[in-house]
N, C-alpha and C positions, 0 to 999 in steps of 0.2 A: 815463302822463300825456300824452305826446306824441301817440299814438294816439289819445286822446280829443277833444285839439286838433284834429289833419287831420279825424276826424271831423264836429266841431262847425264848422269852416272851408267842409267838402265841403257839409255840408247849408245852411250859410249862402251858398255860391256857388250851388248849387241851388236855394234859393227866390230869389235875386236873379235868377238866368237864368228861371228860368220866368215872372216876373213881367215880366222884358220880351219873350218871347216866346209870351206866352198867348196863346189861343186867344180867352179872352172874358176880360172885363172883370172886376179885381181886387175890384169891389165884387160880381158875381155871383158869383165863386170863392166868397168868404165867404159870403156867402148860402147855397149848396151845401154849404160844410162845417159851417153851423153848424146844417143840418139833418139832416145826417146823424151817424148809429149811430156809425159807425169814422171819425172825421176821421181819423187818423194812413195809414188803409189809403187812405181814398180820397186825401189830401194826396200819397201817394207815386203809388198811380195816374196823380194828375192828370201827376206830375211826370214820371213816366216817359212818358209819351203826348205829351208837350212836348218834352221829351229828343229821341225817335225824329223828332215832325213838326221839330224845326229841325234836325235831323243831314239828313233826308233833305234840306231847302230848302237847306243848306249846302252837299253832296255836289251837288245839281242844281245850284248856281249853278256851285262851283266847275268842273263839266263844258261850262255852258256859258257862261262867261264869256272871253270874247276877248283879257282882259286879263290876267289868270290863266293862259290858256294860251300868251301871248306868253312871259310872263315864266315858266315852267316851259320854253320851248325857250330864250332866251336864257341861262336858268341851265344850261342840258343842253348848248348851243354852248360859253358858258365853261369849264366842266368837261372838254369834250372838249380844248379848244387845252390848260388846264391840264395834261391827263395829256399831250400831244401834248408839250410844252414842256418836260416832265419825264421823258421819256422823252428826248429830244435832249439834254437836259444829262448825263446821264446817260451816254450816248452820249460827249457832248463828254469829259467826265470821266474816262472810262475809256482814251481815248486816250490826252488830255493825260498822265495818269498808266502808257500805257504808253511813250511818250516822256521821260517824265522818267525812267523805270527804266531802257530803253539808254542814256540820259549818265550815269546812275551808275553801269552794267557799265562803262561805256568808260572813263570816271576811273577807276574803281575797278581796270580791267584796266593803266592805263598807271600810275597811281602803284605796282602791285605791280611792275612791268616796269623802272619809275626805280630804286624800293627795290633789285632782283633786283642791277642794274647798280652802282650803289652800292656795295653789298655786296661783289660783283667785286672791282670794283676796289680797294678799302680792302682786302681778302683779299690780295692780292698783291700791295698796298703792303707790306703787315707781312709776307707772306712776303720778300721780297724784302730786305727790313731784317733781317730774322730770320738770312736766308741770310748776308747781309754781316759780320751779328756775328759767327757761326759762323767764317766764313773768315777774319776777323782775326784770332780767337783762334787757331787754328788755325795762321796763316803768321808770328804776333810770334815774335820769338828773346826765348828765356828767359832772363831777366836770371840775373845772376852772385847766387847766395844770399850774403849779409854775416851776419857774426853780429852779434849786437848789442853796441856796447860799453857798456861798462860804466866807471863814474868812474877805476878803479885804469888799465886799460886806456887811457885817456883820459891819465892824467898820465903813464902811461910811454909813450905815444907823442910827447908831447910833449916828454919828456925825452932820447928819444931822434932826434927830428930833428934835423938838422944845425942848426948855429947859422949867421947870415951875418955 
């Protein structure tokens, strides 16, 4: 169905072009085709032979038209700053962005350098503490072991304290 449409649309812009850029006179056309055998063959004929003479007048203006070729070098100048402008950013960009990667090697190198240091140090704090627990344990005098007393123990110590 679609197909049939572009079809039916292509030959309806086809006789509307050819009708404004005929050759002769739309009431002569008809006259010609309604005397001839094959209207459908000569109708395409005519059409093509329209077709070709306004491509060629179009292709000729467009060649020599002053206006047209301004405006082909102005769009051809823009184009050029364009890629020229986009190549510089481009440019820019890759800098900036190798610039940003040495401040992050260098952070990156001094925070591992801070951490390293850190680290140290807290290492030989706790050694340090480590060592000191050791050597108190180590230099205390061991208490005197007690046994434990017990209730009976209890009242005969007390029974036998001295009285005052």
């Amino acid at each position: 169905m679609k197909g049939f449409l572009k079809f039916l649309f292509s030959v309806t812009i086809g006789l509307v072009y050819g009708l404004f850029f005929a050759q002769k006179p739309g009431k002569k056309l008809r006259q010609e085709l309604k005397k001839s055998k094959t209207i459908g063959k000569d109708l395409l004929d005519e059409l093509k032979k329209m077709d070709k003479e306004s491509r060629e007048a179009v292709i000729e203006w467009a060649k020599n038209s002053k206006e047209l070729q301004e405006a082909l070098e102005k769009g051809k100048d823009h184009l050029d700053a364009f890629v020229e402008k986009a190549k510089q950013l481009g440019s820019d960009a890759s800098e900036m962005a190798q610039k940003e990667f040495k401040q992050v090697s260098k952070s990156a190198q001094k925070a591992a350098s801070d951490l390293g240091k850190t680290a140290l140090s807290q290492g030989r704090t706790f050694k340090n503490e480590l060592e000191k627990k050791v050597r108190d344990k180590t230099t205390a005098k061991p208490k005197a072991k007690t046994t434990p007393k017990t209730k009976k123990s209890l009242v005969r110590s007390k029974k036998s304290s001295p009285k005052k």
